[in-house]
N, C-alpha and C positions, 0 to 999 in steps of 0.2 A: 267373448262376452264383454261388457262392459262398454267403454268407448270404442275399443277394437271395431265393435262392429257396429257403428255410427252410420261409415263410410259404404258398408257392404249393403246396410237398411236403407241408404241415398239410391245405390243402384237397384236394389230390387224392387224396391214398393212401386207399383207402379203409378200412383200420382205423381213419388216424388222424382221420378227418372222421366218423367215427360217432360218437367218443366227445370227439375235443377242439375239435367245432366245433357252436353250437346257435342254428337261426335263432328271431331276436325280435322283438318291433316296442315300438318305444324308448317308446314312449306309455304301452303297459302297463304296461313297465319299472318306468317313472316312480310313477305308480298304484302300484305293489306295495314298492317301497321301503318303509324302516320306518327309525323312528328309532335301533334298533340300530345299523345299518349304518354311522351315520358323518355327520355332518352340517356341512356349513363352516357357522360361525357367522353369516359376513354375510348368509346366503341364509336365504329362506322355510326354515321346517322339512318334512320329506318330498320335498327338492328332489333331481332327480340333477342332478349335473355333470359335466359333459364338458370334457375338451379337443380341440380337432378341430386334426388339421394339415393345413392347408390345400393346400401340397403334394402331400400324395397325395390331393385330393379337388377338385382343380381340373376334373375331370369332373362328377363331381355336382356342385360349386358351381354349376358353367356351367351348369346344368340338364338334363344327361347327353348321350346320342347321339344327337340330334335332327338330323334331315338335312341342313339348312344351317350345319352349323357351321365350314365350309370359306370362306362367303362373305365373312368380315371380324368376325365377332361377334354376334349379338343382343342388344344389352345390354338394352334395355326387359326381351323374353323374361326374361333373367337376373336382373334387378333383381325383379319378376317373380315369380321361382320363388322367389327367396333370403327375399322378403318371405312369400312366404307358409308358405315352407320352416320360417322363424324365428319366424313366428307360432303356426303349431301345436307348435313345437317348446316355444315359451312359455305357451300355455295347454296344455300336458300338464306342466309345471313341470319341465322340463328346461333347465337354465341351460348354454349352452355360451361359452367364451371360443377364439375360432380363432387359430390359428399361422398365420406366412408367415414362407418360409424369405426373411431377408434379409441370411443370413452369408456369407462372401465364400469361407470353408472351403478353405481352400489343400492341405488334404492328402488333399481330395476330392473337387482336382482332375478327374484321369483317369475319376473315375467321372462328376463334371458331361460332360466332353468324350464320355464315350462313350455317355451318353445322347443328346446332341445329333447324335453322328453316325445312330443311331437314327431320330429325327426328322428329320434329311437321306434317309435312305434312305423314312424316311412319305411327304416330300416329294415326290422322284422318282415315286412312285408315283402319289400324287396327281393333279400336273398331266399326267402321263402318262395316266391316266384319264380327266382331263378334255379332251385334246385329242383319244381315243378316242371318247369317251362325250358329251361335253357334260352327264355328270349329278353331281349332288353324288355324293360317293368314300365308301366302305363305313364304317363306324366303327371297322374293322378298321385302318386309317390314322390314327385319330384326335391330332389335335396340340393344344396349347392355344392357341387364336386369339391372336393378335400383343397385347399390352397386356393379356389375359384379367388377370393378377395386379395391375395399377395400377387396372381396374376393380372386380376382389372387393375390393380395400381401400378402392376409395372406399365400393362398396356398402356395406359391412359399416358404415359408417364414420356413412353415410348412417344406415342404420336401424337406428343406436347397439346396433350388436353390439359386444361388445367383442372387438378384434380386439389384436397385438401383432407382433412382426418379433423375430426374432432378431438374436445382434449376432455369435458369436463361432461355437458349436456350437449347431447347429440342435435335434438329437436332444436331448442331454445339457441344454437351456435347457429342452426343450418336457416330455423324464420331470421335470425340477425342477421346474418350477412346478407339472405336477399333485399333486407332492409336498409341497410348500412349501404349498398353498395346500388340500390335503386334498380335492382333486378324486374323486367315484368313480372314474372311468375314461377312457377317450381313444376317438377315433375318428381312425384310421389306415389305412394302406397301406404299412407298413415292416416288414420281420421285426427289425430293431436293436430295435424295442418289444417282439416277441416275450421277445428275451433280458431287457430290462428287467423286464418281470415287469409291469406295472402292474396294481392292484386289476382292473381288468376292461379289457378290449380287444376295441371292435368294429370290424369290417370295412367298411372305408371303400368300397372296391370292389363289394359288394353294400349300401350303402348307395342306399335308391331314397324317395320320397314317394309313397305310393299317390295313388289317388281318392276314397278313403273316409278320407283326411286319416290316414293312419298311416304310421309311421316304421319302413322295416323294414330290419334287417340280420343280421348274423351274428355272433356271439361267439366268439374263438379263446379256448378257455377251455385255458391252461398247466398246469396243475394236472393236466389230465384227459392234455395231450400227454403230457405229463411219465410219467404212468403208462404210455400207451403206448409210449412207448419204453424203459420201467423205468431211468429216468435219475435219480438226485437232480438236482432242478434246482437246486442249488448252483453243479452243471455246464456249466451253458449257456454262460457266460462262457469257457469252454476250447474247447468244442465249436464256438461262433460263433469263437472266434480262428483255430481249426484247418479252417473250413469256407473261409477266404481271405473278406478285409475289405477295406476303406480303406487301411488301416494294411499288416497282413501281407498281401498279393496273394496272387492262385490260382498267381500265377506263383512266388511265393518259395513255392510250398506243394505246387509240383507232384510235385518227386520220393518227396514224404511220401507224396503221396495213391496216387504207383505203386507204392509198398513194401506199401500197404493195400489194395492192388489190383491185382496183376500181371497179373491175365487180362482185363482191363476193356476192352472196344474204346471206341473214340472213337465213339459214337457219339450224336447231339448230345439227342435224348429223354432217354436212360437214364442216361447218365453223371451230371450232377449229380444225380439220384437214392442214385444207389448210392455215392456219394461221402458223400453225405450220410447214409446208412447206415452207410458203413465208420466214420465219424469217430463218429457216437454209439457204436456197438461200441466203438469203440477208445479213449474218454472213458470209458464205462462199466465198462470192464475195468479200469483202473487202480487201486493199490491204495489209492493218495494222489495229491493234489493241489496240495498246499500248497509246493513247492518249485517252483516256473514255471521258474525259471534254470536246474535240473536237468534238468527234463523238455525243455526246450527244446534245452539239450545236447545229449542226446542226440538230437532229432530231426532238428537240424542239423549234428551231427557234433564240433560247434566252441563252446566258450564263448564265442571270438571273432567268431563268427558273428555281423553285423548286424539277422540274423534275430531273434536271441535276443531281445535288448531289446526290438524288435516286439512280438514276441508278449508278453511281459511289459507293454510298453505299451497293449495292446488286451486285456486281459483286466481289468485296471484300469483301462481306458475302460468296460467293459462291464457290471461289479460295480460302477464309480461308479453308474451307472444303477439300480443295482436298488433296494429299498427296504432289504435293511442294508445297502449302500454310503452311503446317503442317511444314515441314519441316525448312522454314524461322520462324519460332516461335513453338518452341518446350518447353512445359511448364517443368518448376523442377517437377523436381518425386518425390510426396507426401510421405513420411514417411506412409509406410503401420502400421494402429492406430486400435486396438479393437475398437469396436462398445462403445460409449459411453452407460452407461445404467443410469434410473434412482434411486431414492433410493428403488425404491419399486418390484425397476428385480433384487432379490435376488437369489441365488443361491436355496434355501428353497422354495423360493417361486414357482421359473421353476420346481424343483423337482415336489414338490405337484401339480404343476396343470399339471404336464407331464402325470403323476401316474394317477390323475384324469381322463387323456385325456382316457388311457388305458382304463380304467376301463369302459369309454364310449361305445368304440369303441369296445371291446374286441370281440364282437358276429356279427361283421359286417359283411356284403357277399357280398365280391367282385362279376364285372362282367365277365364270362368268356371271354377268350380272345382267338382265333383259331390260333396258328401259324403254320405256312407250311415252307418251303423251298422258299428263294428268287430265284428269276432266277438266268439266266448267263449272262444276257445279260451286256454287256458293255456302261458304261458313258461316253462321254465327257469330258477331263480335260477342265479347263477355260487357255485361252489365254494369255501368260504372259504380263506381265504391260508392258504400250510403254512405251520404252526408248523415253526421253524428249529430243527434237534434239534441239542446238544449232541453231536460227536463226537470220541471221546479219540482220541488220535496213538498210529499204527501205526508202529512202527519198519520202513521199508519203504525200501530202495534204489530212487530213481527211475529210476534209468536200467535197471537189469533190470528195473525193473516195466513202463517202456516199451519194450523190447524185447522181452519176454513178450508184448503186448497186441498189438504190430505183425504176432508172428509168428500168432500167436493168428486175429488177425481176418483176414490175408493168407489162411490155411489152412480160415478158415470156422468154424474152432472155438473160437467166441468165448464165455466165459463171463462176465458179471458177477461183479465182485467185493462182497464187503458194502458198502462205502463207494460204490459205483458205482451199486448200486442205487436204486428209489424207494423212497424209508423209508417204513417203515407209522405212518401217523399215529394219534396219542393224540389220541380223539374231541375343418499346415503353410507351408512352400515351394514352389510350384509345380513338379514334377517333370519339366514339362513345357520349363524354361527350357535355352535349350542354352548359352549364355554367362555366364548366372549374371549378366546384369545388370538390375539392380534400379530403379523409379520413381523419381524424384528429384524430390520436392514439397516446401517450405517448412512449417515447424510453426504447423499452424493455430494461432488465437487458443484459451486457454482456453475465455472462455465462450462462443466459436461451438464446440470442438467438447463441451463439456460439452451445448450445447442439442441439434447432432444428435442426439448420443447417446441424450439421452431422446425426440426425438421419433423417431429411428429406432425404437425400442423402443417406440413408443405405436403404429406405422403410420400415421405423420401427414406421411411423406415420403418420395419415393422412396427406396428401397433403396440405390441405386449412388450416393447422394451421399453416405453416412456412408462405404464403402470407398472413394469417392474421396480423401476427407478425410482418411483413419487410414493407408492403404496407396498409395494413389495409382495404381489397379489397378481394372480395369472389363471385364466380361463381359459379352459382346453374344451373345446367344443365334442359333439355326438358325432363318430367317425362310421363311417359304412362299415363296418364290421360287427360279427357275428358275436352274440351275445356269451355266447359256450366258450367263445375262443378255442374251438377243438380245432381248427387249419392253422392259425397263427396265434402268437405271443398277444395279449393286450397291447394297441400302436402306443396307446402313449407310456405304455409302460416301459417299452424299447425304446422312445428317446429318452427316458428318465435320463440317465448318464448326460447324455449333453445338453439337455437342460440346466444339471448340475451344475458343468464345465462354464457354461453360460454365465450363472446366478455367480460364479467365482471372478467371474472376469471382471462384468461390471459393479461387482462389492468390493474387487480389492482384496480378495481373499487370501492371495499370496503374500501381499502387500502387509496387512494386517496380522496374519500369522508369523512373519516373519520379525515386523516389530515387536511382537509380542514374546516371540522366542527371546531376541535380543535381549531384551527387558528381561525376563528372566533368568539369562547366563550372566548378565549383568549383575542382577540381585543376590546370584546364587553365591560368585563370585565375591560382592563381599561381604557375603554373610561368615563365608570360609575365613576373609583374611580379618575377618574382628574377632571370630571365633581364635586363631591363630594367636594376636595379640592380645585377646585375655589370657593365653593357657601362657602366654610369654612373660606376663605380668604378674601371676602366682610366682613365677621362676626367680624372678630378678632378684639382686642383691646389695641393691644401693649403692654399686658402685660406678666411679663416673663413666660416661663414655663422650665420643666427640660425633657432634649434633650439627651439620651446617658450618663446619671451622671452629664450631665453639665448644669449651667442657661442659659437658651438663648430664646433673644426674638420669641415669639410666630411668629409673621408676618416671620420674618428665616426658623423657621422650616417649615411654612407651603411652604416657597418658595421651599427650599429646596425638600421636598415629592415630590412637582408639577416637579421639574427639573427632579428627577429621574422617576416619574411614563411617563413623556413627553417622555425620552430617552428610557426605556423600549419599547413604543408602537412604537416609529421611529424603532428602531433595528427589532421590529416584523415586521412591516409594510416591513421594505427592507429584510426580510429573509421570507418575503410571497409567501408560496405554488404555484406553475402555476395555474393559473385556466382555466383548460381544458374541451371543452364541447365534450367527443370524440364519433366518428360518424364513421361507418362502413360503407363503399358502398358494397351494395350487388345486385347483377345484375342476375334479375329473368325474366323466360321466357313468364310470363303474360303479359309484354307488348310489345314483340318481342326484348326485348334488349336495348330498343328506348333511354331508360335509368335508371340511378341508385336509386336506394332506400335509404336513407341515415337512418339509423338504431344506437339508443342510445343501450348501455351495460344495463344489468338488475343486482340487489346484489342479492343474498341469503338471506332467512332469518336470517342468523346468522355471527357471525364474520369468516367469509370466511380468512385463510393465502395469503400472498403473494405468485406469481407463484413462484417464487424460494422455496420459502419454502416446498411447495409442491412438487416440484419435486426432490427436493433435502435433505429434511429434514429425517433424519434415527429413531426418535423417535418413539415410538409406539405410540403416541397422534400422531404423523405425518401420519400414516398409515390410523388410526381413521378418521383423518379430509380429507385425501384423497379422500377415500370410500364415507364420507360423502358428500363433496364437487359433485362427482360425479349423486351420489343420490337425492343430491335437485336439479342438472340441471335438472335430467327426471323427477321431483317432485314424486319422490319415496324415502325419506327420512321417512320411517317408521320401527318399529322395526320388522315387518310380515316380509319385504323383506329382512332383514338383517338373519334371520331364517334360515338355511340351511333347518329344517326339511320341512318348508312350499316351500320356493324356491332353489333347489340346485343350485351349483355354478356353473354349465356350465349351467341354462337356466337362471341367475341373467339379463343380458342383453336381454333378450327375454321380461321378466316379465316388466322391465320398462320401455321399448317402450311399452307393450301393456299398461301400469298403464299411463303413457304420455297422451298415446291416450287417454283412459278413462277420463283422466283431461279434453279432451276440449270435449263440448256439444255434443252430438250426433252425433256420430262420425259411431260406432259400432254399429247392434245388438248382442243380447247377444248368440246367434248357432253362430253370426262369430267370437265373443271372446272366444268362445269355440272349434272352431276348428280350433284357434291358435295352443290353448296350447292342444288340443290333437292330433296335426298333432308332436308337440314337444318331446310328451309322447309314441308316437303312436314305436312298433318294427319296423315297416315299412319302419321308415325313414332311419335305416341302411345295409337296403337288397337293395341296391345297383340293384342288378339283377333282383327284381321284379319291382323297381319304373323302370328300363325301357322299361320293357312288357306290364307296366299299360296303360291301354287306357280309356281317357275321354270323357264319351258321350256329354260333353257340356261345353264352356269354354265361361264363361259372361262375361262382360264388367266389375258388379261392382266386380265380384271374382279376376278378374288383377290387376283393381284399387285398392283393398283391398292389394291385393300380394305388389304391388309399395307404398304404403301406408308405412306397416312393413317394408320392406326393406327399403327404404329412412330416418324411424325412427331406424332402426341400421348401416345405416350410420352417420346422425345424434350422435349417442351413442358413436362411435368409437371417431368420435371429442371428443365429451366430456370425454371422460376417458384420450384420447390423452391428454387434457390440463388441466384435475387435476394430471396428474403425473403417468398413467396408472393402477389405482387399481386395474383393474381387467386385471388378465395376458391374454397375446395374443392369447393362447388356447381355455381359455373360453369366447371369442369373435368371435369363428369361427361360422360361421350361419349356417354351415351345420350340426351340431350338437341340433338345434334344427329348421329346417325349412330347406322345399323341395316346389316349386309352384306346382310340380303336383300333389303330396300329399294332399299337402291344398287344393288344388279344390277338388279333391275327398270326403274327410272331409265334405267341406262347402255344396257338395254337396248331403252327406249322413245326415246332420244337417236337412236340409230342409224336410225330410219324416221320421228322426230319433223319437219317440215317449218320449225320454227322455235320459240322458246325458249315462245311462247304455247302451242304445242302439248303440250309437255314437262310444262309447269304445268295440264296440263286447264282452259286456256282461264282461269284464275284470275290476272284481273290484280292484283291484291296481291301473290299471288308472285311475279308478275312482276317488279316493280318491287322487292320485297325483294330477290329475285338480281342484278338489278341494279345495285343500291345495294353489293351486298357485295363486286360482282365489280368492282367500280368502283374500292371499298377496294382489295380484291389485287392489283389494275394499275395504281395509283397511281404513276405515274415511273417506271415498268419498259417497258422494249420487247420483248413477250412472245414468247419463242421456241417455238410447240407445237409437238407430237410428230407427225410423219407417219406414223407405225404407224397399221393401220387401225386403223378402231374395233373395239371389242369386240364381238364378237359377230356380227360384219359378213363377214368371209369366210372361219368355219369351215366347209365343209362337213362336218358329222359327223351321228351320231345319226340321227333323226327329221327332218332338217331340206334334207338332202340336196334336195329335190324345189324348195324355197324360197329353194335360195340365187340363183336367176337371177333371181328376182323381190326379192330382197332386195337385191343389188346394183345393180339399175336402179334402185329408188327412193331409193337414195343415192349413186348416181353425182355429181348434182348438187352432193349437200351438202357430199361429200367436195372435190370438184372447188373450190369455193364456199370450205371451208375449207383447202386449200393453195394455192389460187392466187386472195387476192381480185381481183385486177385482173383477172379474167377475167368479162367479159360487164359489167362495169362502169364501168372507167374503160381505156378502148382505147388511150390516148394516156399513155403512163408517167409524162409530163409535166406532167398533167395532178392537179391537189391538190382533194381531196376537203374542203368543209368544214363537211359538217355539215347537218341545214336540220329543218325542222319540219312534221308535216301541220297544215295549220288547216283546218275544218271547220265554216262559219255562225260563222267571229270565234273558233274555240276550239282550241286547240291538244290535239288529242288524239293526239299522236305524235312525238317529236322521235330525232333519231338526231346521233351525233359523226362525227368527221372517220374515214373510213378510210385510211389511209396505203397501204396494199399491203405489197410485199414478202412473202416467201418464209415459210411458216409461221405468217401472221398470222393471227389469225383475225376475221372479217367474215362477208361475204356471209348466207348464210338465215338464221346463226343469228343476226343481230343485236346484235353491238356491234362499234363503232368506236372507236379513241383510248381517251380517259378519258371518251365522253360513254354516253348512256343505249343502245345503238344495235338492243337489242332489241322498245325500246319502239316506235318504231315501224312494225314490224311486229306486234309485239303490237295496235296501235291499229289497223293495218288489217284485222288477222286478229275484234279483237275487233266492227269496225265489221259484217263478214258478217255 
């Protein structure tokens, strides 16, 4: 509603998609440019430029509506398309630099919250579907996978796209820089750009990559709308204020739109159509415009109306936007600055994890890609800019002028006025708060938040750490999961804790308690020893004593002591620490938004640095306490996970989300903790070409949920390295190097019939013994509590599968049995301590297993591990000796 759908009434109407929309394909574009047109100096000559916001194109980013995208992500897939998206986009010389919205936008609020309820109602849908169906959900549901935006920014980031984040206004950042920096045109999916006007605007939403390597979309070309509605578009800016915004609501705008339409039924197709008709009529008609407080007057009734300013507010939100707004305020031109880095993006350090990355990736398989010959056919140039005509001031009453237009356009008999027509051209606050109480966070250090700042603004760290920093305020978005929470825990209420850990690190938490204790033993201290020297001073007896080599009466000195330990505790008392209780709002989708959560920092067990120190400190203890720092947020602060041998370093960020997870209660079974880390392990995940031939015969509710689980826990992760100072480089943070969703269902759902962990790994003892090693890591000192929910996939009957489930259930009876109750069929006597042993084989040890303990949700039995020792191997050993 509102201006939302500006953009969407351009394409459908059919007058105005004849003439102000023109399909093109960006390649040829590119080709036909000339150096008339306009050329940024840093760039090749005959180049176009694009700005792309990434926001409305996290569809095509992802690489569109491909049918697993409900699973957890594709990111190879994605990495993938993006690469080859930006390749052709570069050899057709097309330069684009992308947007991501990472403003925190308080007065856009209600409109962030009622998109996500959107996405909650996708939701529903969804897993509804899938407990019907058992099949990936129509794209008619489509949501953007859990992390989708932390990945476009590594990608982009990866294959030196130049990417950048907002800080303040999303919109009004992304028309200025195409401005500022002499961009041709944008690629979008917001009508606000419509009003802006920019040199050209293509449609982000018909934005696709053919086969034959072409770029094709669509052009809203304004110029042309503009005549079709015989509007000057001078206008736009009244017409977007009076269509209900951000700013002015449909709701402050209702009774206007019923004075302009008294016979209009509620009916939900037609209505914002004809709304949107009556208000251009009724912008069009007027005889001036230049008086907003006037006009607004009258259409509020009231000069005192709250409205009034609104709407005076968002018209010069909207005219800032345009190119003569731009022009009347044209910002200095920043000093072009390297990327701030911190102490721990070394030069050494980028090496070795590049080298790493290699080493990864080295055996990867691309998907093929068909290219052919583009046609001949010919594009459309876009329409040059209107020249801006000079027009003299009509002496014109606005409030009878808007009252003629109201009645005018109610009645149907609407005429444009001269000034209204298309000139013939010569070739906040969160509104949402109910108490009005506000975060309460300590003023960061200058130059920690001068360096957010700029790396926020470069896309070199998550988004939610600069608003935590500046506002102390955090938006946890609508997550694929199940409203009941009957399969899993609330996700975000499972990272509660390391968000806590977080919110401690970068406020200084330790830091602040610490002083403040101090301060206190301090005072406490000498309150005792003045307390002391009064009881000593009832005592005394006037007689002398010796003071400093000198005699002097006793009753002196002791005055004396009292004076100075008095002035002592004064001087502490006025140089007393703030005492700060500080509080996080966090605004989570359990209660629809309704309101905030107010959330205390948590310490580490140990003396945690100051952010500065952290991010800036160049010592090798500095690096140490980095790492560590990092480590005890996921409470993976153990020596297994620091291990290269047990956890390498591109799956270090995999292992302590899943070690996270395993910290809080029953979260997990032990085949779905296993078909993490060997979907991680698995060749599979870098054959690109086969993960997209693969086809899954069944896709569950709790295998997504589990998918959005992980992923939310390495978004999660990202934060936190973001705000110990980034130990672990941006590389080894990419999720596609250890985690695919269609993969993992596949896994989770070979777990379910697999007879033991060799089975799972097709027989591949390497991977064996790598899961091993890493699951070894994430159980290190924990007494693991798994989840008894069945497994995945294990007793839906739905779909296709109806006929298979009695035979499915029989050959997991055991396993399941096997993993809630190990002491069944094993150790019969409860008494009885399991310790361990080995197979030997002709003198060779080809198997060895750890102690099984039992108890209630351990996991053991078929699938092979006990305690902290190896306990799959041997059965692996004997499965590999058949």
């Amino acid at each position: 509603m509102g201006i939302k759908e500006f953009q969407s009434y351009i394409e459908k109407d059919p007058e105005l998609s004849k003439v102000g929309l023109s399909s093109l394909d960006l390649v040829k574009t590119a080709w036909k440019l000339t150096k008339s047109q306009g050329q940024i100096p840093a760039l090749a000559p005959n180049r176009l430029a694009l700005v792309v916001d990434g926001e409305n194109c996290l569809d095509r980013l992802y690489g569109g509506f491909y049918s697993d995208w409900s699973c957890g992500g594709e990111w190879n897939h994605m990495l993938e398309f993006l690469s080859v998206f930006f390749n052709t986009l570069q050899q057709a010389n097309v330069h684009t630099a992308i947007f991501i919205n990472g403003a925190l936008e308080p007065d856009r609020f209600e409109d962030w919250v009622s998109d996500q309820i959107k996405i909650k109602q996708n939701v529903r849908n969804i897993l509804k579907h899938l407990n019907k169906r058992g099949t990936p959900p129509p794209k008619v549901w489509w949501v953007p996978p859990t992390g989708v935006r932390s990945v476009l920014r590594l990608a982009l980031r990866h294959l030196n796209v130049p990417v950048m984040s907002s800080m303040e206004s999303h919109h009004q950042e992304v028309i200025g820089f195409l401005r500022e920096n002499g961009y041709h045109g944008m690629v979008a999916d917001d009508s606000e750009y419509c009003i802006f006007d920019p040199p050209r605007y293509f449609s982000a939403r018909s934005l696709k990559l053919t086969l034959k390597m072409t770029v094709e979309t669509r052009e809203v070309i304004m110029d042309e709308v503009a005549k079709g509605f015989d509007l000057n578009p001078n206008r736009f800016s009244l017409m977007a204020a009076l269509l209900g915004n951000h700013v002015l609501t449909e709701s402050d705008l209702s009774a206007f739109h019923r004075k302009l339409l008294p016979k209009m039924e509620d009916e939900k197709e037609e209505k914002p159509n004809a709304i949107i008709r009556a208000v251009v009529d009724y912008v069009r008609s007027l005889q001036t415009v230049e008086d907003i407080i006037a006009l607004g007057t009258q259409i509020f009734g009231s000069d005192s109306d709250p409205r009034v300013k609104k709407l005076k507010d968002v018209v010069d939100y909207y005219n800032n936007g345009t190119e003569d707004g731009y022009k009347k305020f044209i910002p200095s031109r920043r000093k072009k600055r390297e990327g701030i880095k911190l102490a721990s993006e070394t030069v050494e350090q980028e090496g070795e994890s590049r080298q790493v990355y290699k080493n990864i990736t080295a055996g990867k398989r691309k998907m093929k890609v068909m290219v052919g010959e583009t046609g001949d056919s010919e594009t459309n140039d876009a329409a040059d800019k209107l020249e801006n005509m000079s027009i003299s001031a009509v002496a014109t009453d606005p409030v009878e002028d808007s009252k003629e237009a109201v009645s005018a356009v109610a009645s149907g008999d609407v005429k444009a006025s001269e000034e209204g027509k298309y000139p013939n051209k010569k070739a906040g606050n969160f509104h949402r708060i109910r108490n009005n109480v506000k975060p309460t966070i300590p003023q960061p250090h200058p130059e920690v938040l001068k360096t957010a700042s700029d790396r926020h603004r470069q896309a070199c760290m998550s988004p939610a750490l600069y608003s935590l920093l500046t506002t102390g305020d955090i938006k946890l978005p609508q997550l694929l999961e199940d409203d009941t929470h009957s399969e899993l825990p609330a996700i975000h209420s499972i990272y509660k804790e390391l968000r806590q850990k977080v919110y401690g690190i970068i406020f200084n938490h330790h830091h602040l308690t610490f002083t403040r204790n101090k301060y206190e033993d301090e005072v406490n201290s000498l309150k005792k020893k003045i307390k002391a020297i009064k009881a000593q001073q009832k005592k005394e007896s006037g007689d002398l004593a010796l003071h400093k080599g000198e005699p002097r009466l006793e009753s002196d000195v002791i005055e004396e002591k009292l004076l100075d330990a008095t002035k002592k505790l004064e001087l502490l008392e006025k140089n007393a620490p703030e005492i700060m209780e500080i509080k996080i709002r966090e605004w989570l989708p359990y209660n629809n938004y309704s309101g905030p959560e107010f959330v205390e920092p948590k310490t580490c067990q140990w003396s945690v640095p100051t952010v500065k120190r952290l991010w800036f400190g160049t010592n090798f203890d500095d690096k140490q306490r980095r790492l560590r720092a990092f480590l005890s947020c996921m409470n993976s602060d153990t020596q297994l996970m620091m291990n290269t041998n047990n956890v390498p370093q591109h799956l270090l960020l995999m292992c302590c989300v899943l070690r996270y997870i395993m910290t809080q209660k029953s979260v997990l079974r032990k085949p779905e903790l296993d078909a993490f880390l060997v979907t991680a392990c698995s060749s599979e995940l870098m054959d690109v070409e086969n993960l997209a031939r693969m086809k899954l015969d069944l896709v569950t509710t709790r295998g997504v949920q589990l998918a959005t689980l992980f992923m939310q826990g390495v978004e999660m992760a990202l934060l936190a390295n973001d705000a110990c100072g980034a130990p672990v480089p941006f590389l080894m943070c990419c999720p596609w190097l250890f985690f695919d969703g269609k993969l993992f269902h596949s896994k989770l759902r070979r777990a379910v019939v697999a007879q033991n962990l060799m089975e799972m790994c097709n027989h591949d003892m390497q991977m064996v013994i790598k899961v091993e090693q890493m699951r070894k890591a994430i159980l290190d000192g924990l007494v693991p509590e798994f989840s008894n929910h069945p497994l995945a996939g294990g007793n839906q009957p739905f779909g296709n599968f109806k006929s298979n489930m009695n035979n499915m259930m029989n050959q997991n009876k055991l396993n399941m049995m096997m993993n809630q109750r190990p002491n069944m069929g094993m150790m019969q006597n409860p008494g009885m301590i399991a310790r361990g042993g080995q197979l030997v084989v002709a003198g060779s040890v080809v198997g060895q297993w750890g102690p099984n303990f039992g108890g209630q949700g351990r996991g053991g039995g078929m699938m092979g591990r006990g305690g902290g020792g190896r306990g799959g191997a041997a059965n692996n050993g004997r499965a590999g000796g058949k």
